[in-house]
C-alpha positions as CSV (number, residue, x, y, z in Angstrom):
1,X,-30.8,45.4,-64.8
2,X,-29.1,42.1,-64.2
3,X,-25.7,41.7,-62.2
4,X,-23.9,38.5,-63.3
5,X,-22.3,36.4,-60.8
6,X,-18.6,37.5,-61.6
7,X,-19.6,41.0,-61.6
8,X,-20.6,40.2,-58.0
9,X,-17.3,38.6,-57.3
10,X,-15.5,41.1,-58.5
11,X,-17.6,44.3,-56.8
12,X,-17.0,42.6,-53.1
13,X,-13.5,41.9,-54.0
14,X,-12.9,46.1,-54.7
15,X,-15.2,46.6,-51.6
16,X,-12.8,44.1,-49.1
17,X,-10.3,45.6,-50.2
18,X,-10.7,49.5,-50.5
19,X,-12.2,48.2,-46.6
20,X,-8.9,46.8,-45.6
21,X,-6.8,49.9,-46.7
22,X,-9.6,52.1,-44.9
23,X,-8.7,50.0,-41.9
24,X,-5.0,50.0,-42.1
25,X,-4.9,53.3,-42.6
26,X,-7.5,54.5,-39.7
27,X,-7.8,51.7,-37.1
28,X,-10.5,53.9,-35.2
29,X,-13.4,52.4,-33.7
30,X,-16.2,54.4,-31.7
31,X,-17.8,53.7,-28.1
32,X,-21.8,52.5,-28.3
33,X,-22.1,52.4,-24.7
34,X,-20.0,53.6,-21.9
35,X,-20.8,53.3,-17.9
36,X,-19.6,52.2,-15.1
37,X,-15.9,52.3,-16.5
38,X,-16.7,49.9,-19.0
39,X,-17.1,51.1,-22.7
40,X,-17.3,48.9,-25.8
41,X,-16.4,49.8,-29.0
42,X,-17.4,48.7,-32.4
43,X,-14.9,48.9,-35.3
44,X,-11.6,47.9,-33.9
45,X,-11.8,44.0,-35.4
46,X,-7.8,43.8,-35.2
47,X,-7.7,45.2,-31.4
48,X,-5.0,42.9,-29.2
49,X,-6.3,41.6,-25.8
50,X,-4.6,43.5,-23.2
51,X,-3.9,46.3,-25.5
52,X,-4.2,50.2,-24.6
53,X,-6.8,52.5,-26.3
54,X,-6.6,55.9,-26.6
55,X,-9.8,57.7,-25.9
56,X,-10.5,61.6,-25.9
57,X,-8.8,63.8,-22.7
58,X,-6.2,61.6,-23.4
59,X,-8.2,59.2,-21.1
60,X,-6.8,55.1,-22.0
61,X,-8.7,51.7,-21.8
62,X,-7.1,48.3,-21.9
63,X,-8.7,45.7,-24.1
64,X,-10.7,42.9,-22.0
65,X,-13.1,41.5,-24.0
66,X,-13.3,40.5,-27.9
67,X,-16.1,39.9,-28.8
68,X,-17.8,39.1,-32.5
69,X,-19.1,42.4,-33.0
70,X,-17.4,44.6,-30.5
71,X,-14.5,44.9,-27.4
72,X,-14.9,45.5,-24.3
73,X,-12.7,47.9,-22.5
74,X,-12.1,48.6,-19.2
75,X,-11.3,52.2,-18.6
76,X,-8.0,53.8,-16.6
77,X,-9.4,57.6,-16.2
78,X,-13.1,58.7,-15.3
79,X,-15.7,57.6,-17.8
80,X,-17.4,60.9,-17.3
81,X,-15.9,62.5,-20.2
82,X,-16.4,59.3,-22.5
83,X,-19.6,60.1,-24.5
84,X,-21.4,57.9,-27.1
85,X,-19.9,57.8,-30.2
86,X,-16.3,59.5,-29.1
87,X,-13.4,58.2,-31.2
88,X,-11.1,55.5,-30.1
89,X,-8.0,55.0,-31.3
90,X,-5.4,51.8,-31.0
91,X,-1.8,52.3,-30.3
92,X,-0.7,48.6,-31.0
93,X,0.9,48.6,-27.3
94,X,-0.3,46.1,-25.0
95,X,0.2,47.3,-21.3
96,X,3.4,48.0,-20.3
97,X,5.4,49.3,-17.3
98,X,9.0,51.3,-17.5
99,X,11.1,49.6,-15.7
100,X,14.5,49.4,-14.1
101,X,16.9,50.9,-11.4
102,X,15.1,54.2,-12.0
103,X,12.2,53.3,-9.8
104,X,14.3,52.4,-6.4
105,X,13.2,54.5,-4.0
106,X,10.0,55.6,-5.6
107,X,6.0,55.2,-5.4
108,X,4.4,54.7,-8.3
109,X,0.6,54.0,-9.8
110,X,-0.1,50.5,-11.5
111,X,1.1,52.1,-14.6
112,X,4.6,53.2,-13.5
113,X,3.8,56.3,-13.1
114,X,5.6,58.7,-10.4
115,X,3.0,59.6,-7.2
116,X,5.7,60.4,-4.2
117,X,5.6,64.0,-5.8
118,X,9.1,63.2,-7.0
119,X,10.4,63.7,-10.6
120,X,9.2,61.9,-13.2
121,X,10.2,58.0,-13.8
122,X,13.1,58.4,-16.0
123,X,13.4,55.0,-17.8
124,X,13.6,53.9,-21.2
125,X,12.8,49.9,-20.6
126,X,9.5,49.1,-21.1
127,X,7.9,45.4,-19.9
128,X,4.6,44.6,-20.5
129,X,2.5,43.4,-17.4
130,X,1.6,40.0,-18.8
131,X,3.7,37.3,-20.0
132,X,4.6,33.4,-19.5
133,X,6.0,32.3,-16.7
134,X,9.7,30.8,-16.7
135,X,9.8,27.5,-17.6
136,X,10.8,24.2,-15.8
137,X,13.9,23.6,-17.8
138,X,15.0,27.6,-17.5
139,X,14.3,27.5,-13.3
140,X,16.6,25.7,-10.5
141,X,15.1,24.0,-6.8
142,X,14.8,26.6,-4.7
143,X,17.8,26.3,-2.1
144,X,19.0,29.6,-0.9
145,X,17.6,30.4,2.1
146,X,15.6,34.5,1.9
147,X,15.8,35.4,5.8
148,X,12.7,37.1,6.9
149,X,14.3,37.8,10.7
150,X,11.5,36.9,12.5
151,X,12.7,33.4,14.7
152,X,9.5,31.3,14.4
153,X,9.4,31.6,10.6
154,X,13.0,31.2,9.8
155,X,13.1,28.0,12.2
156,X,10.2,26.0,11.5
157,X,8.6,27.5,8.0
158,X,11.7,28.9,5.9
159,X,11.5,30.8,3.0
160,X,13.6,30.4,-0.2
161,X,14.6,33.1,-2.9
162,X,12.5,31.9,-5.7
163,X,9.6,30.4,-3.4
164,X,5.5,31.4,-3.0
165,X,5.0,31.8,0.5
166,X,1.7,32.4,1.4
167,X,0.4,35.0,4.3
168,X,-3.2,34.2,5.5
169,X,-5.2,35.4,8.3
170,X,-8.1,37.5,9.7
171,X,-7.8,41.1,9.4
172,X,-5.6,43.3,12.3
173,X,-3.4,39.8,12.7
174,X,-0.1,41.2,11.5
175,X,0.2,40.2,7.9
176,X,1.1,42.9,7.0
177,X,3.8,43.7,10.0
178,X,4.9,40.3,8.8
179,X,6.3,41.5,4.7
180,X,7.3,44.6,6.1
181,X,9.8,43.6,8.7
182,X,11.3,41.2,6.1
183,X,11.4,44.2,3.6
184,X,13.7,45.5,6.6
185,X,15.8,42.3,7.5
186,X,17.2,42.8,3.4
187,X,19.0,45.8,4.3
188,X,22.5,44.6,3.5
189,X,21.8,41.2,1.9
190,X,21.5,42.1,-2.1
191,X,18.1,41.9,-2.4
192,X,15.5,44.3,-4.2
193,X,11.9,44.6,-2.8
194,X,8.5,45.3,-4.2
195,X,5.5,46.5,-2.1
196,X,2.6,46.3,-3.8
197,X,-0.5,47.8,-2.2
198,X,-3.9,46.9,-3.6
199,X,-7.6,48.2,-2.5
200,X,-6.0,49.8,0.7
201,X,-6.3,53.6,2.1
202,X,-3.4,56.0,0.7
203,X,-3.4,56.9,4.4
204,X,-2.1,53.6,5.4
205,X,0.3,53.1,2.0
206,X,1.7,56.5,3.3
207,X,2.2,55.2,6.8
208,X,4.3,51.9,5.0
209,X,6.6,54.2,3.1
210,X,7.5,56.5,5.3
211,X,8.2,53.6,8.1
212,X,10.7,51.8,5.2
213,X,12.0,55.5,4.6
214,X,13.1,55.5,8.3
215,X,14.9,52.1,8.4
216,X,16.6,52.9,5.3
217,X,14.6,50.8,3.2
218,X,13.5,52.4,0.7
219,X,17.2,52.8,-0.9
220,X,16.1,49.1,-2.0
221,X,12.3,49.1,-2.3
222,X,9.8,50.3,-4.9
223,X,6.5,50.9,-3.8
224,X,3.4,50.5,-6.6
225,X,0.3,51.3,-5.2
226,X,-3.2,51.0,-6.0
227,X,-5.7,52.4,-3.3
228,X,-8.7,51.6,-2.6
229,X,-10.5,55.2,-4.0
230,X,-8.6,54.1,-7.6
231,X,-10.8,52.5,-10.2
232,X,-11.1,47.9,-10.5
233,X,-9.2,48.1,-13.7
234,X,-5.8,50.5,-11.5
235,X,-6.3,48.0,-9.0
236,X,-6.9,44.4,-10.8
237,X,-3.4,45.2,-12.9
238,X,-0.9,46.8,-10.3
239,X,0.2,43.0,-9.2
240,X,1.3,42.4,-12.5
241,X,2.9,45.6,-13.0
242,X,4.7,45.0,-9.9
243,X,5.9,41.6,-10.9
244,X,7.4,43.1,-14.5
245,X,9.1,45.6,-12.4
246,X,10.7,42.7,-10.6
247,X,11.4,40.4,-13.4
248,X,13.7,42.8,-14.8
249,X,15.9,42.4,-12.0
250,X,15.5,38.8,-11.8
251,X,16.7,38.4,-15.4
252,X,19.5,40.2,-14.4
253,X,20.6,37.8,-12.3
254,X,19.5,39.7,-9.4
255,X,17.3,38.4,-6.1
256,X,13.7,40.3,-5.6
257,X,11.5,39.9,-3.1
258,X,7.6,41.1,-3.9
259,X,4.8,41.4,-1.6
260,X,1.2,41.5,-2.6
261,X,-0.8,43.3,-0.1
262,X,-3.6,41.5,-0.7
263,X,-4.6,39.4,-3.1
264,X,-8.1,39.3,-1.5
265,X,-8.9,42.9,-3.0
266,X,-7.7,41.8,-6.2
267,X,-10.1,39.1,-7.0
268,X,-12.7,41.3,-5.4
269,X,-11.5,44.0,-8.6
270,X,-11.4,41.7,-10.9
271,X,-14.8,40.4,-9.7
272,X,-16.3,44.2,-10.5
273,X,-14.8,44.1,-14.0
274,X,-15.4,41.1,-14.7
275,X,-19.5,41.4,-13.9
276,X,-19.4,44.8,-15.8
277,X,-18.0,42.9,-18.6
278,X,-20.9,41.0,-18.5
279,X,-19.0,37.6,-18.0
280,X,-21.0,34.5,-16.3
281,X,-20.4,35.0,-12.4
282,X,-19.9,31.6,-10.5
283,X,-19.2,30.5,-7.1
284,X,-19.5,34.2,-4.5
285,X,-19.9,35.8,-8.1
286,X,-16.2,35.2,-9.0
287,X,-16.0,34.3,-12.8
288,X,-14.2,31.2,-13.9
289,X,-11.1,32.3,-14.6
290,X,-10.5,33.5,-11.5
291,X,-8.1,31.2,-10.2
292,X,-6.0,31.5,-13.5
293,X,-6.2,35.4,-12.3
294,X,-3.4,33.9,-9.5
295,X,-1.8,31.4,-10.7
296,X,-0.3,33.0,-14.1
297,X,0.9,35.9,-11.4
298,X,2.6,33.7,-8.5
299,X,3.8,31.0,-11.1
300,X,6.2,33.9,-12.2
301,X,8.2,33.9,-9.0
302,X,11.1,31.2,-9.7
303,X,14.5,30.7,-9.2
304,X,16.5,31.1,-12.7
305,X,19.6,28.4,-13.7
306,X,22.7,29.5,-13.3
307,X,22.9,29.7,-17.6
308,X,20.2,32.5,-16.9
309,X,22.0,34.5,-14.3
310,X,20.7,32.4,-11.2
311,X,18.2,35.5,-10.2
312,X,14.8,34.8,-8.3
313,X,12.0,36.6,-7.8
314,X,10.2,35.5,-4.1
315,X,6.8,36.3,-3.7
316,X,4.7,36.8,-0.6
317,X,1.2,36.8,-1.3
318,X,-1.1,38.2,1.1
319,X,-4.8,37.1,1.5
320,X,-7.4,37.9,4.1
321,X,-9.8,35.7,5.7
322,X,-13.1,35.7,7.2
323,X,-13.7,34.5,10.5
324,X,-9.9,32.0,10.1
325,X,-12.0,30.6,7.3
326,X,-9.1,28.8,5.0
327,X,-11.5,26.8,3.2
328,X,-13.3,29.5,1.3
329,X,-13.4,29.8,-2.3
330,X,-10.0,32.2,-2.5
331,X,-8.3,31.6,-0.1
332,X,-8.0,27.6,-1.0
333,X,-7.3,29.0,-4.7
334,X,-4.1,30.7,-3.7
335,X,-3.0,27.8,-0.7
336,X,-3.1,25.4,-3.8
337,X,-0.7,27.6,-6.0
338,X,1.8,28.7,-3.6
339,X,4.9,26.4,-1.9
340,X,3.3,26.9,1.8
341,X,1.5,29.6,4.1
342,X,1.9,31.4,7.3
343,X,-1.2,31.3,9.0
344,X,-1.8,34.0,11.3
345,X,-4.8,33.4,14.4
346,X,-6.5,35.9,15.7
347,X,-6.7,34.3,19.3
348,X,-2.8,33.8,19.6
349,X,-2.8,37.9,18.0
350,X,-5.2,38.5,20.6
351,X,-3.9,36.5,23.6
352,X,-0.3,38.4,23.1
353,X,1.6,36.1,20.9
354,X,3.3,38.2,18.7
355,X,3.7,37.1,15.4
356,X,0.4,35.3,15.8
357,X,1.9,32.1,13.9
358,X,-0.3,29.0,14.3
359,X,2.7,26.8,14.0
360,X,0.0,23.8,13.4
361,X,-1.5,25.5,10.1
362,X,1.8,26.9,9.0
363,X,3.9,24.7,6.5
364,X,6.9,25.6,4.2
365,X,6.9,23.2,1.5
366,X,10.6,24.4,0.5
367,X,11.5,23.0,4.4
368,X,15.1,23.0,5.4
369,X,16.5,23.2,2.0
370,X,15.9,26.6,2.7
371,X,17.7,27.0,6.0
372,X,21.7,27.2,6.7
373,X,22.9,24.4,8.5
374,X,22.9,25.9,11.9
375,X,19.5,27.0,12.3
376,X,18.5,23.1,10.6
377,X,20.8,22.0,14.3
378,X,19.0,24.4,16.7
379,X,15.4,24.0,15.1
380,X,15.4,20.7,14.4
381,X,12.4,19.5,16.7
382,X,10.9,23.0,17.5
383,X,7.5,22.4,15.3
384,X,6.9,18.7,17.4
385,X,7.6,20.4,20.7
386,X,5.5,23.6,20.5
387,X,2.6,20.9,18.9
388,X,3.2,18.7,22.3
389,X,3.0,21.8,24.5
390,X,-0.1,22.8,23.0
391,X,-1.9,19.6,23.1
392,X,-0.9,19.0,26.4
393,X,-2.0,22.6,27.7
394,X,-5.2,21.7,26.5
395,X,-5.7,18.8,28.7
396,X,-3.8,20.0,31.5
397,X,-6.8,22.4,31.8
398,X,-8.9,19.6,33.2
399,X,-6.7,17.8,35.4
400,X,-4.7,19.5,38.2
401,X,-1.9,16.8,39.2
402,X,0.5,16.2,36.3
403,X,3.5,13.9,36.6
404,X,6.9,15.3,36.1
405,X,7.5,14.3,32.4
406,X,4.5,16.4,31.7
407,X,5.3,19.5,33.6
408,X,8.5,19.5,32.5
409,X,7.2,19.8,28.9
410,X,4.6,22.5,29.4
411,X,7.6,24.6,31.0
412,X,9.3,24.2,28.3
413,X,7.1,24.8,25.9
414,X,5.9,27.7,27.4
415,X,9.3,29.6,27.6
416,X,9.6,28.8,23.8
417,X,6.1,30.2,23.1
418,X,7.8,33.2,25.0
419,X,11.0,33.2,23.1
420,X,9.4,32.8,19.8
421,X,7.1,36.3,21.0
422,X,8.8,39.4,18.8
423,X,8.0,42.9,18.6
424,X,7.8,44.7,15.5
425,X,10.0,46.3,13.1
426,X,13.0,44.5,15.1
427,X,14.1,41.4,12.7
428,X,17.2,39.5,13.7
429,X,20.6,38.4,12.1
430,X,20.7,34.7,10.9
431,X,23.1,34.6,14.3
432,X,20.9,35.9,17.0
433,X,18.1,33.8,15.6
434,X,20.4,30.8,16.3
435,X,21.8,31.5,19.6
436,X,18.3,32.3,20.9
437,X,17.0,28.7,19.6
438,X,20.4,27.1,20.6
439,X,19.8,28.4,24.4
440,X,16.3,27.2,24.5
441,X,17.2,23.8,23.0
442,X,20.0,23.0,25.3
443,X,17.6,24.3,28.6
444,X,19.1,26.9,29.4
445,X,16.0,29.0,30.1
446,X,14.9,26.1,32.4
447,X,15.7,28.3,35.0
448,X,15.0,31.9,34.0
449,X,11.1,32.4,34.8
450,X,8.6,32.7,31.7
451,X,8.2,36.5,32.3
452,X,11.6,36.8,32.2
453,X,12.6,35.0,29.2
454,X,12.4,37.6,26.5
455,X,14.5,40.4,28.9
456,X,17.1,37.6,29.1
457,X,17.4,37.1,25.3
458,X,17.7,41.1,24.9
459,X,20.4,40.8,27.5
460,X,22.4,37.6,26.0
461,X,22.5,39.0,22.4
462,X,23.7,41.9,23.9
463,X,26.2,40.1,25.9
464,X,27.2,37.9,22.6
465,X,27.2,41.1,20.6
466,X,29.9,43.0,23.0
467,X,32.1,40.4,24.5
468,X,31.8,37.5,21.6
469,X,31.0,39.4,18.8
470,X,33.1,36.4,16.5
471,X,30.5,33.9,17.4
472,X,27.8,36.0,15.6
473,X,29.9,36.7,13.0
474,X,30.8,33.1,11.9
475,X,26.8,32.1,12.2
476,X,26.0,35.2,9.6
477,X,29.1,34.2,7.5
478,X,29.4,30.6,7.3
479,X,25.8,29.5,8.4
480,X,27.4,26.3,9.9
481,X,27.4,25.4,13.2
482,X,30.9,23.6,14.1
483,X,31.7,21.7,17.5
484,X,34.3,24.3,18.0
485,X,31.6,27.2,17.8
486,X,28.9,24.7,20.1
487,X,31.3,24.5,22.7
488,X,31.8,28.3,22.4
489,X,28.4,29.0,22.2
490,X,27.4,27.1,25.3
491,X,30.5,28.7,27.3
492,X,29.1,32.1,26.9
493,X,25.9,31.7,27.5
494,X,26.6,29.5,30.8
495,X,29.2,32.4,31.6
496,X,25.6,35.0,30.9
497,X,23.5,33.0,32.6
498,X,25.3,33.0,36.0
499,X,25.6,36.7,35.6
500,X,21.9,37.2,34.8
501,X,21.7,35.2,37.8
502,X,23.7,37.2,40.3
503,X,22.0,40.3,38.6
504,X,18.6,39.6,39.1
505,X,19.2,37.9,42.8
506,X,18.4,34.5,42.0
């Protein structure tokens, strides 16, 4: 028997389409392999990347790969009760987060779900995880200044609401210590915070909350972690769930500040999936796109226009290195994407200069348009004359006579290395920040011995704080420093000075 050409035609035609109607009506594909908490799937030809699957033991996958044949998932639950040939189904959702005033105060998994042992998350927003960035005609220069309290940032490498300000260093410098205490210093000042912890122990992620819950910090913080005994796919998506969470206020025409703690781990995650998914490894292994794993998260930090509301989301990436390497595949990535970086030495950590800034490494490419005008007066020359004192200490090891314009200097610069010391967990008001920096730049430490210097700043805040408190509050109100307030300034600290003096028998 013969089958004519249109009777061809016309037998594939019923066959696509009685297919498309089995498709529409099922849109169930089934796993081929599964290992490793990677399973593909044949079947699901209309799946979305980035979309959620439902497997059986209501276990879920998020789409990664499409391939010709197949997609590759990466699963969120164990993959020990994922067989061959189990049943997937689509639920047309790409990944999405609940978000909204609901998740103040709370810790939650890269999902959004509750893990403090609290009540459920009640929300009924939803944001998926990924989207575009703002773009350059919806965002506005970054010019308000986001005060971290710790003096040698805010004077020499200032952050901005709306800014990517990177924290590098070897591990055990402080990075950490570092987005904590400015979690603190936003007590008061209108800003929400995000903490997102990636690849780290739940023992340490514990020890975070329950230091914010003491300082009252938590009223304006969310926490999302991911810890280092959760699964690559928990861990390579809880910086963008962290980042919708805070988008929400920023569109609101709120300020959020988020901290990814660290972005190290999360190229390392993504490095595991990605090699699972059978994706060409590159330089250390890391695929490709590795570096478009960053930048599509950090570019979402902005400040908005004033049309939009005028919110900002400020990020503070986190990334470790090995051995001060800066120059290493990752760590160059992220340096390239954000607006500056604290770099944090582990000889200064180690030699008792506390935050271990390097000062030399350090840059804020936001600069002063991110400072109020009185801590631009009193900081003005600070990063030239700690890079002076440090180049000259360095020589002055060889030579034992120095003339006077060089001892002079290295006095100097020593009782700022002091002054610029800070323990932690203590930020300070824009105002103590300035009178600190205005003492030291007008000399009046010259006198008070390098040991001494940081038991005479705790004494003359505390002098400024009880006898003057109007000077402090005109520096945390106005941010200007007028002649009127100079001349007061200097007035009580000579007037503290003698005292100290007379106190301490000098």
């Amino acid at each position: 028997m013969e089958l004519r050409p249109e009777e061809i035609s016309a037998l594939i035609k019923e066959q696509i389409k009685h297919y498309e109607d089995r498709l529409e009506a099922n849109d169930v594909g089934y796993v081929i392999r599964v290992g490793d908490g990677i399973a593909l799937i044949q079947g699901l030809e209309k799946a979305m990347a980035g979309e959620l699957l439902l497997f059986p033991n209501d276990i879920y996958g998020m789409v990664m790969n499409l391939e010709e044949d197949h997609v590759g998932a990466v699963l969120l639950g164990s993959d020990s009760l994922i067989k061959e040939g189990d049943e997937v189904k689509r639920t047309n959702r790409i990944i999405e987060v609940p978000v909204g005033d609901a998740l103040l105060g709370r810790v939650v998994n890269s999902l959004g779900q509750a893990i403090d042992g609290g009540a459920p998350i009640a929300s009924d927003k939803f944001r998926p995880i990924e989207r575009v960035a703002p773009g350059v005609i919806t965002r506005k220069s970054v010019h308000q200044p986001l005060q971290t309290g710790i003096k040698i940032i805010d004077s020499m490498i200032p952050i901005g609401k709306g800014q990517r300000e990177l924290i590098i260093g070897d591990r055990q410098t402080g990075k950490t210590a570092i987005a904590i205490d400015t979690i603190l210093n936003q007590k008061g000042n209108d800003v929400l915070c995000i903490y997102v912890a990636i690849g780290q122990k739940a023992s340490t992620v514990a020890q975070i909350v329950e230091k914010l819950r003491v300082n009252g910090a938590m009223e304006y913080t969310t926490v999302v972690a991911a810890t280092a005994s959760e699964l690559a796919p928990l861990q390579y998506i809880a910086p963008y769930a962290g980042c919708a969470i805070g988008e929400e206020w920023m569109e609101q025409g709120k300020h959020v500040l988020i901290v990814y703690d660290d972005l190290s781990k999360h190229a390392v995650a993504y490095r595991t999936l990605s090699l699972l998914l059978k994706r060409p490894p590159g330089r250390e292994a890391f695929p490709g796109d590795v570096f478009y794993l960053h930048s599509r998260l950090l570019e979402r930090a902005a400040k908005l226009n004033d049309e939009l509301g005028g919110g900002s989301l400020t990020a503070l990436p986190i990334i470790e290195t090995q051995a001060g390497d800066i120059s290493a595949y990752i760590p160059t990535n992220v340096i390239s994407i954000t607006d500056g970086q604290i770099f944090l030495q582990t000889e200064l950590f180690n030699s008792g200069v506390r935050p271990a800034v390097d000062s030399g490494l350090s840059v804020s490419r936001v600069g002063s348009s991110a400072q109020t005008k009185a801590m631009k007066a009193v900081s003005g020359a600070l990063k030239l004359e700690l890079a002076q004192y440090r180049e000259m200490l360095s020589f002055a090891q060889f030579g034992s006579d120095v003339d006077a314009a060089t001892k002079a200097a290295l006095d100097h610069g020593a009782r700022l290395t002091e002054l610029l010391k800070q323990g932690q967990y203590s930020p300070l008001s824009v105002g103590e920040m300035v009178v600190s920096l205005f003492a030291a730049k007008n000399k009046f430490l010259r006198s008070i011995p390098v040991e001494k210097v940081q038991d005479f700043e705790a004494g003359l805040h505390n002098e400024i704080r009880t006898s003057h408190p109007e000077i402090l509050d005109e520096l945390n109100e106005t941010g200007l420093l007028s002649k009127e307030l100079d001349a007061k300034l200097r007035e009580a600290i000579s007037a503290y000075l003698e005292k100290y003096k007379m106190l301490n028998g000098d």
